[in-house]
ROFI-738879 format. One record per residue (C-alpha): residue number from 1; x, y, z. Coordinates in pm, 1 decimal, padded with zeros to 6 digits, always signed. Each point is the difference from the previous one (the first is absolute). Layout:
! residues N
+-----+----------+----------+----------+
|   k |        x |        y |        z |
+-----+----------+----------+----------+
| NUM |        X |        Y |        Z |
...
+-----+----------+----------+----------+
! end
This chain:
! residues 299
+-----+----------+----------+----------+
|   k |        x |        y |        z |
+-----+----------+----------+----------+
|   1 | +00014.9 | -02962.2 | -03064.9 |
|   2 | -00108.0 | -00344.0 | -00116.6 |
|   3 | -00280.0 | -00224.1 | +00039.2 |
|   4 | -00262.7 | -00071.9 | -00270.7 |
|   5 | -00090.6 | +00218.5 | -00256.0 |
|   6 | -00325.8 | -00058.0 | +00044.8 |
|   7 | -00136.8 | -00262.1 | +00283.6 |
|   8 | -00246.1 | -00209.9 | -00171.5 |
|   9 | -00335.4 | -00100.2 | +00202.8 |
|  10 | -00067.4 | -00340.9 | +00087.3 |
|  11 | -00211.5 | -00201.9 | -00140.1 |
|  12 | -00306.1 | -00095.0 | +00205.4 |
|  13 | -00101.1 | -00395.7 | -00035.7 |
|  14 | -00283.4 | -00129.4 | +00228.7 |
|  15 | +00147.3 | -00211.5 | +00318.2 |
|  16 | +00331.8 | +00192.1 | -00046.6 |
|  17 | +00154.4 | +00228.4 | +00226.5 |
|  18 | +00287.6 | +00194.1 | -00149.7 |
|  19 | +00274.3 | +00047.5 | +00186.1 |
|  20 | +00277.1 | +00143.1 | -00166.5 |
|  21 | +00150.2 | +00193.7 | -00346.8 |
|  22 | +00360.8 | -00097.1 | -00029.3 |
|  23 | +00194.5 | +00091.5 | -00292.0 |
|  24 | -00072.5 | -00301.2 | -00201.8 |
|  25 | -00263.6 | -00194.1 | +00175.8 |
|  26 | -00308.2 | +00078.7 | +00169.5 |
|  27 | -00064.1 | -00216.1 | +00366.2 |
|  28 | -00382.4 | -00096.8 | +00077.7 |
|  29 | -00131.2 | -00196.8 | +00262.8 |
|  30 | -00305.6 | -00276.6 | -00056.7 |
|  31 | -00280.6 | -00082.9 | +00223.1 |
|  32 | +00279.4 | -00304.1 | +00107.7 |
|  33 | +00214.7 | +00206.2 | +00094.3 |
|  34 | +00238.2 | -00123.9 | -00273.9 |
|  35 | +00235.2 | +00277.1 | -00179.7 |
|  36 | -00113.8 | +00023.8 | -00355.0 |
|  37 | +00315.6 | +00188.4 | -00165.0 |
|  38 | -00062.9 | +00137.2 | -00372.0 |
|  39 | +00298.9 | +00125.1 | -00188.3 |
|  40 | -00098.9 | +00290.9 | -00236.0 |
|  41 | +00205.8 | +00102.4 | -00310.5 |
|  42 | +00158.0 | +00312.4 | +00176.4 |
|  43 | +00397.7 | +00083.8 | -00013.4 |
|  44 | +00205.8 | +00201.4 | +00230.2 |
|  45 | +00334.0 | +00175.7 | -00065.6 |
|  46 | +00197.7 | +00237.7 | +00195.2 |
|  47 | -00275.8 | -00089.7 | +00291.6 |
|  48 | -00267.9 | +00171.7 | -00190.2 |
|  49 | -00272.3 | -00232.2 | -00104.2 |
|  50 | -00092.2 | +00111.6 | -00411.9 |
|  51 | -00304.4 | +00113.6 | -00136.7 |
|  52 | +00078.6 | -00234.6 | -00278.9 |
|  53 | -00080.1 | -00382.7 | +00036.1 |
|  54 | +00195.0 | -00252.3 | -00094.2 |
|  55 | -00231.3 | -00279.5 | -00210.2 |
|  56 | -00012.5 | -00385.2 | +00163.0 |
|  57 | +00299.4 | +00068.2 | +00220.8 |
|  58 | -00221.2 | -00064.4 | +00300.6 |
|  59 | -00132.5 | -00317.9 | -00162.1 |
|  60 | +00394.6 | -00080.6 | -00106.6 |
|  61 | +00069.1 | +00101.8 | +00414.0 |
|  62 | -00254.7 | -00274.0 | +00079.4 |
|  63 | +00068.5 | -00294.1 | -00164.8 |
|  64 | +00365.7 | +00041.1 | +00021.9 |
|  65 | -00022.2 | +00030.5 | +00403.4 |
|  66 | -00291.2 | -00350.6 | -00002.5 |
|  67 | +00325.9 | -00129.0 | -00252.2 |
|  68 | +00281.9 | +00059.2 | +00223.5 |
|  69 | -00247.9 | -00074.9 | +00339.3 |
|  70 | -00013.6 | -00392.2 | -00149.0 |
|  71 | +00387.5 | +00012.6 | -00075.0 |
|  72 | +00045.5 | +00100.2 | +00394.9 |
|  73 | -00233.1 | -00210.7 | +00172.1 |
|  74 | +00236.9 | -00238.9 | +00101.4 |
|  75 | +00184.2 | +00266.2 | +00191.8 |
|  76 | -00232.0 | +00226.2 | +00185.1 |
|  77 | -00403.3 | -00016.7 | -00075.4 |
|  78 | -00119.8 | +00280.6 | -00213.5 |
|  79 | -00354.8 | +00218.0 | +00142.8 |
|  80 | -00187.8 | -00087.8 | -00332.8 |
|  81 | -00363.0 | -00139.5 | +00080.8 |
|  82 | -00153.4 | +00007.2 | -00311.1 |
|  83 | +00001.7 | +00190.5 | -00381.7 |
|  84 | -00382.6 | -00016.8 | +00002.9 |
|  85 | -00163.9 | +00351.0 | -00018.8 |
|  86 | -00221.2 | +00122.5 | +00198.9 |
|  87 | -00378.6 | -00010.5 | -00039.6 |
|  88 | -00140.2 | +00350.5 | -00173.9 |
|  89 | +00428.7 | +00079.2 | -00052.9 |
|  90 | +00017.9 | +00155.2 | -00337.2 |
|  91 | +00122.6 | -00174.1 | -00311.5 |
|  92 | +00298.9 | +00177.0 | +00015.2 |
|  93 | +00177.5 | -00182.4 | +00316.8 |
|  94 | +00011.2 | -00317.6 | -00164.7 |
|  95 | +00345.6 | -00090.0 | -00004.2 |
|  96 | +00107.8 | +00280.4 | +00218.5 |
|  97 | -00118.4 | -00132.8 | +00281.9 |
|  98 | +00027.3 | -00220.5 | +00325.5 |
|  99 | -00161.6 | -00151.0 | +00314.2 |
| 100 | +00304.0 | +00059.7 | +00311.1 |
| 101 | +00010.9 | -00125.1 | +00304.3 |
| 102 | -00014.5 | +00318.7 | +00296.1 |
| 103 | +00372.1 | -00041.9 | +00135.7 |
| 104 | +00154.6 | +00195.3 | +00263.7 |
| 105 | +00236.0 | +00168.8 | -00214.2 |
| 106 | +00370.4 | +00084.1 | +00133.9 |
| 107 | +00099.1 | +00348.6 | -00060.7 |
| 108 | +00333.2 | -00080.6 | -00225.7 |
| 109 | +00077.1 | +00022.5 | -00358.4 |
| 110 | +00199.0 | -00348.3 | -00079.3 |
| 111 | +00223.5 | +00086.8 | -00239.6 |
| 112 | +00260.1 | -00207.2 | -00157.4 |
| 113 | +00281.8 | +00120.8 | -00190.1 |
| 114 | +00214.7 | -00230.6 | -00248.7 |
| 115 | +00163.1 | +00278.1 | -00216.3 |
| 116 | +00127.0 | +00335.6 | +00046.9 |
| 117 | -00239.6 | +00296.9 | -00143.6 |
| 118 | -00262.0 | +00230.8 | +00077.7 |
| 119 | +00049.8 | +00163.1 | +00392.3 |
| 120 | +00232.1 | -00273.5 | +00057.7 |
| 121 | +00265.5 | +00113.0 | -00228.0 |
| 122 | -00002.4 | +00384.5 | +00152.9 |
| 123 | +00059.7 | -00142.4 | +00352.2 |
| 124 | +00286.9 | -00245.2 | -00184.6 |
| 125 | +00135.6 | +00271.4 | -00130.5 |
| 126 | -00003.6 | +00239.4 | +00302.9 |
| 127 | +00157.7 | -00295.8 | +00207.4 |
| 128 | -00002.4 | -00259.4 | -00146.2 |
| 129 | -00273.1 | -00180.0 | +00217.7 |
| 130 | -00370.9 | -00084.2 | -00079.3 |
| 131 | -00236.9 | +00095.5 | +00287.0 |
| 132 | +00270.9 | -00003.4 | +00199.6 |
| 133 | +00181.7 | -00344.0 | -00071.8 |
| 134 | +00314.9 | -00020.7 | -00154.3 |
| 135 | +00099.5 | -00080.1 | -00364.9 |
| 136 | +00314.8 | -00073.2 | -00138.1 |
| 137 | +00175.0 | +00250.7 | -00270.6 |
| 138 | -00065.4 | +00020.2 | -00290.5 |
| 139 | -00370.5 | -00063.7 | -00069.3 |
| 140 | -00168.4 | +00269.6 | -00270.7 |
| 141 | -00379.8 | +00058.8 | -00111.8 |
| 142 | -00082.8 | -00335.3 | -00101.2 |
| 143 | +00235.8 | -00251.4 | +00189.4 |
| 144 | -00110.6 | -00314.3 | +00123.6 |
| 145 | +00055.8 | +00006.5 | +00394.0 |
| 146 | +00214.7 | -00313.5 | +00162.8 |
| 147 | -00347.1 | -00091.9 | +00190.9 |
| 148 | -00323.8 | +00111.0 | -00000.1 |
| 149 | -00095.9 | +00268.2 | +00263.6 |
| 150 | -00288.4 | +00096.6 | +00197.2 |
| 151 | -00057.2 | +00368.3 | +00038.7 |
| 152 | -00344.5 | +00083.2 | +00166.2 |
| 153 | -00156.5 | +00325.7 | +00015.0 |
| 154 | -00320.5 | +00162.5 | +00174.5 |
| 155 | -00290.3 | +00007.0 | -00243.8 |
| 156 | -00102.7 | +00322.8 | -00106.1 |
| 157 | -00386.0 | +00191.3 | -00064.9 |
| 158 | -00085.4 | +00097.7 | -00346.3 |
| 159 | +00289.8 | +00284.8 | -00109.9 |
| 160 | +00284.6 | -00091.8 | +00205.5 |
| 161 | +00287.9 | -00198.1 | -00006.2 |
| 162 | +00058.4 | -00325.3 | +00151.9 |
| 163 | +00307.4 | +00077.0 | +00255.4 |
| 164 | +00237.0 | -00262.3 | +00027.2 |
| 165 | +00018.3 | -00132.6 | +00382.7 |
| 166 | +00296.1 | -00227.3 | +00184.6 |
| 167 | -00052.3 | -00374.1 | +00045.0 |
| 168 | +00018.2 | +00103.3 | +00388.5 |
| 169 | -00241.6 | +00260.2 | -00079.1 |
| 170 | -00268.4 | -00284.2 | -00102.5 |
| 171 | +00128.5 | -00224.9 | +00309.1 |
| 172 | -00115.3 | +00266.7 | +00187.7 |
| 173 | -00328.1 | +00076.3 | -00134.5 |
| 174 | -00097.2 | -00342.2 | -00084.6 |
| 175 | +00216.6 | -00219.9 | +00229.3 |
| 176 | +00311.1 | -00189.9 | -00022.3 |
| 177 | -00120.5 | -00320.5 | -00110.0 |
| 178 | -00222.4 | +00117.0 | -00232.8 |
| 179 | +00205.5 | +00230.8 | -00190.1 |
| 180 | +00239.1 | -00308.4 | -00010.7 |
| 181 | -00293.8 | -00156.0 | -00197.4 |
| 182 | -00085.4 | +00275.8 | -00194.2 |
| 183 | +00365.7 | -00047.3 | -00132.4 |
| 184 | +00050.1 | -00330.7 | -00052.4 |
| 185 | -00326.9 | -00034.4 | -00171.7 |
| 186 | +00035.6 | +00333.9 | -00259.0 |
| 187 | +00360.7 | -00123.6 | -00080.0 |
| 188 | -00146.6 | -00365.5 | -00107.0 |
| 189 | -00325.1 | +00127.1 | -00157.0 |
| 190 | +00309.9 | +00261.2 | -00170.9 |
| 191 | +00158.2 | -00286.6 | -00141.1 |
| 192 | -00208.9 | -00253.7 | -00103.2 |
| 193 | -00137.0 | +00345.8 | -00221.5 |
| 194 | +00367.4 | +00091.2 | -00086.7 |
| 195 | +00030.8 | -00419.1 | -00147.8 |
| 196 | -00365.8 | -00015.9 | -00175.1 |
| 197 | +00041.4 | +00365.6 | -00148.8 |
| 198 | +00389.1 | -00112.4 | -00140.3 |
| 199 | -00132.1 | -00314.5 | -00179.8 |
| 200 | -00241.6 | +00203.0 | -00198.5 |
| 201 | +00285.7 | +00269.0 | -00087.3 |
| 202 | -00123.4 | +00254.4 | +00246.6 |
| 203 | +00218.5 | +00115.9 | +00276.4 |
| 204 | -00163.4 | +00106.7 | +00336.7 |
| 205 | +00209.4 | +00281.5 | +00122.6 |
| 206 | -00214.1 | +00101.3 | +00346.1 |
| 207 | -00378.6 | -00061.8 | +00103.4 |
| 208 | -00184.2 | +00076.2 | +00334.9 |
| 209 | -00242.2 | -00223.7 | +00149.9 |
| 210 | -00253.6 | +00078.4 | +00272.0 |
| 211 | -00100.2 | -00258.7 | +00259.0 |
| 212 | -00269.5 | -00050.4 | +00292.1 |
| 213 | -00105.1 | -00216.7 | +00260.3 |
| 214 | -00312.1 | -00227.1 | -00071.5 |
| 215 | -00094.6 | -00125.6 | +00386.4 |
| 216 | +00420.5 | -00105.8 | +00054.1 |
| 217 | +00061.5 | -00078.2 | -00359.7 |
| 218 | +00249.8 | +00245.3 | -00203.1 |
| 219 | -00208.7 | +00069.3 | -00316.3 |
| 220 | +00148.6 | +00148.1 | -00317.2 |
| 221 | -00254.9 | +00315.0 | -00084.6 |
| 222 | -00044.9 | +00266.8 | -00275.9 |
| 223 | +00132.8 | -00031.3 | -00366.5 |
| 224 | +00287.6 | -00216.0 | -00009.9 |
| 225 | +00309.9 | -00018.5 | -00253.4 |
| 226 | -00145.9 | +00310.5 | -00248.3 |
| 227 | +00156.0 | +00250.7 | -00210.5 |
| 228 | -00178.7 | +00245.8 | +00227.5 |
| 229 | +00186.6 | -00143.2 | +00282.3 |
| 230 | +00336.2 | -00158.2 | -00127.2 |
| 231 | +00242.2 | +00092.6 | -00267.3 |
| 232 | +00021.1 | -00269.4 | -00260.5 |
| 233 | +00267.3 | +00015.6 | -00275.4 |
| 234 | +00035.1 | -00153.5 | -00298.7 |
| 235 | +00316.2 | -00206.4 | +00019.5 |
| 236 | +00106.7 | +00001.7 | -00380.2 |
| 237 | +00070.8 | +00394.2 | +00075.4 |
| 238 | +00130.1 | +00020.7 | +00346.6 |
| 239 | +00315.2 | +00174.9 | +00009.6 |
| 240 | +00137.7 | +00130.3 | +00350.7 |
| 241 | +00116.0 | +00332.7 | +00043.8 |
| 242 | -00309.8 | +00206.2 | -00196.4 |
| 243 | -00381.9 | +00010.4 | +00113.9 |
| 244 | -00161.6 | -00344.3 | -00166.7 |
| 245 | -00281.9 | -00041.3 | -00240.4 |
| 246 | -00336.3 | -00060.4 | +00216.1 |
| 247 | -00360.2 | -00183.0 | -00047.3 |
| 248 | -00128.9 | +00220.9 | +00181.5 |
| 249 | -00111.7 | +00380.8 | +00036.7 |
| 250 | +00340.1 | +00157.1 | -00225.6 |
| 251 | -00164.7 | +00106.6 | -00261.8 |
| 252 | -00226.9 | +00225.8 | +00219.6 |
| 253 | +00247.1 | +00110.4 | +00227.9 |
| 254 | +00230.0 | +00042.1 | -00304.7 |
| 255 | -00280.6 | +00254.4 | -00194.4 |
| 256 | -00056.5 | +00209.5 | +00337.0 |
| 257 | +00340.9 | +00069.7 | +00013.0 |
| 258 | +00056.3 | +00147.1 | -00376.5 |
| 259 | -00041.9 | +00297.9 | -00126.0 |
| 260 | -00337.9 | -00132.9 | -00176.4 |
| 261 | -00166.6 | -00042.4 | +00297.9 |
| 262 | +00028.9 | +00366.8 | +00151.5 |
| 263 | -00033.1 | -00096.7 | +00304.5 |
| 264 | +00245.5 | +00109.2 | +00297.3 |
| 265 | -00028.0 | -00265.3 | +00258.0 |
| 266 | +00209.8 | +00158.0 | +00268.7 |
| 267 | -00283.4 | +00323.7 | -00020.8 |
| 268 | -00368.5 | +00010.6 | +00119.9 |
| 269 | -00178.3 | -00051.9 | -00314.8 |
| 270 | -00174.4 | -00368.7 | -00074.5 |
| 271 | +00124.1 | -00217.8 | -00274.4 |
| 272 | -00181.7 | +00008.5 | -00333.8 |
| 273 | -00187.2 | -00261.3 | -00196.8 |
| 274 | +00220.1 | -00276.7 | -00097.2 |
| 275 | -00005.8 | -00007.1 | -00425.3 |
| 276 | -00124.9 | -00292.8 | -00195.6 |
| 277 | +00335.3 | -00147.9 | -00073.0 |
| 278 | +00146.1 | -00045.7 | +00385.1 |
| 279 | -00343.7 | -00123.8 | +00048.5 |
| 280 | +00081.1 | -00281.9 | -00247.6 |
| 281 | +00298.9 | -00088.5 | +00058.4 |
| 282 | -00011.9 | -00016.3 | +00406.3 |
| 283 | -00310.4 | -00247.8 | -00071.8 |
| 284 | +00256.9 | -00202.1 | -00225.1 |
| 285 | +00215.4 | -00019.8 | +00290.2 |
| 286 | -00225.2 | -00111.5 | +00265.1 |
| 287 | -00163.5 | -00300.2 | -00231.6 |
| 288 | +00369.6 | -00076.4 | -00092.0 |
| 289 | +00116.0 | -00029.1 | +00336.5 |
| 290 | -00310.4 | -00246.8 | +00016.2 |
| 291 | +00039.0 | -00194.9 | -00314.9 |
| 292 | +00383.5 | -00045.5 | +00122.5 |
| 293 | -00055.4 | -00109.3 | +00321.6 |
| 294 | -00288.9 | -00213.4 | -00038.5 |
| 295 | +00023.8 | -00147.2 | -00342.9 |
| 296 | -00370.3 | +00081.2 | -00029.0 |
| 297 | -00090.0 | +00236.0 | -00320.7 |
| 298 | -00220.3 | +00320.5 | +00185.7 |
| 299 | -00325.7 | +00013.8 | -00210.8 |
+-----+----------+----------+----------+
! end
């Protein structure tokens, strides 16, 4: 099983039409028919969404993606309209939220890959490719790869996996040219990323990006550049060949996996209430990802 623990309700704003509970955000419509995207404080792990929240990481989600959307711009257009909130929105989405262009979205996961870890290691290790393209020998948890690599997968509903698909795979769903596109442009956006994140002592080990069409124009969408969607490292403690320190969900992940927790994720059973302490200290890790990245102090 998996899912969320408990599904909250939407809120209901005047002029509004909600449209979707995701994970993370929550997708409404306006009387434009503009996207108005609002990024709550919720966490996943193991593809259960807690019942415990997570405080500012949807604000730290937001204003990280509207940073790394101005660092990009050159490169491919982000869907950002506008940060203003909505008339009779509550107090609570300021910060967390934003005005998107409707896109025609393509149904790929645009991943890029510039070290070795996470699902990408077990394939390495099984034979010695990475969704099915070749690596040399040698490589452990942690490596740097010769070249970056794109490695798309088929998005997945709440509680499931993303599944890891063939470049001819897109081709064929999306079209040869496009999924030529789709590649050029993730591997670029990759590592402009990889060059920013290094300068600030941050390595960017793997993201995924999401893109759209607005009328023929390829449009950037979703959060971009995120813990919740990349792995960043801290580069003063990277050392290949053992899992890396993370600014992002560890200590959570970490917790749910001890003894403490009592929690068996493999049974049927929902995980518990996360304690006071992994609350803390994944916050600290979100706002330092921030503070890193964007030389701005989060208030």
């Amino acid at each position: 099983m998996s899912g969320f623990v408990e599904k909250p309700e939407p809120v209901e704003v005047p002029g509004l039409e909600h449209l979707h509970t995701g994970k993370v955000r929550d997708l409404y419509r306006n009387q434009d028919g503009d996207l108005v995207m609002v990024a709550s404080d919720r966490t996943s792990a193991y593809d259960w969404v807690l019942p415990t929240e997570i405080p500012d990481k949807g604000r730290v989600l937001t204003q990280l993606s509207l940073w790394w959307f101005d660092q990009l711009a050159d490169l491919v257009p982000g869907h950002v309209l506008s940060t203003e909130l909505p008339e009779g929105a509550p107090a609570d989405w300021a910060g967390r939220t934003m005005i998107c262009k409707p896109l025609r979205m393509l149904p790929v996961e645009c991943v890029a890959r510039g070290y070795l870890t996470g699902s990408g290691l077990a394939e390495y290790d099984k034979d010695r490719t990475v969704c099915g393209l070749a690596l040399p020998e040698g490589l452990v948890d942690g490596s740097e790869l010769p070249s970056p690599i794109f490695t798309p997968a088929a998005k997945a509903e709440v509680g499931e996996h993303d599944e890891n698909v063939s470049y001819e795979e897109v081709a064929r769903q999306v079209g040869a040219e496009t999924a030529a596109v789709l590649r050029q442009i993730t591997l670029a956006v990759y590592s402009r990323a990889r060059d920013i994140a290094r300068d600030r002592g941050i390595i960017l080990a793997d993201t995924k990006f999401e893109f759209g069409y607005a009328g023929e124009q390829l449009t950037l969408a979703d959060e971009v550049l995120t813990p919740d969607s990349s792995r960043f490292w801290p580069a003063d403690q990277w050392e290949p060949g053992r899992p890396q320190q993370s600014f992002d969900k560890q200590f959570v992940r970490n917790w749910l996996d001890s003894p403490a927790s009592g929690w068996d994720r493999r049974g049927e059973l929902p995980p518990p209430p996360l304690p006071d302490e992994i609350v803390e200290q994944t916050r600290a890790k979100y706002t330092e990802a921030y503070e890193r990245l964007t030389g701005v102090r989060w208030s």
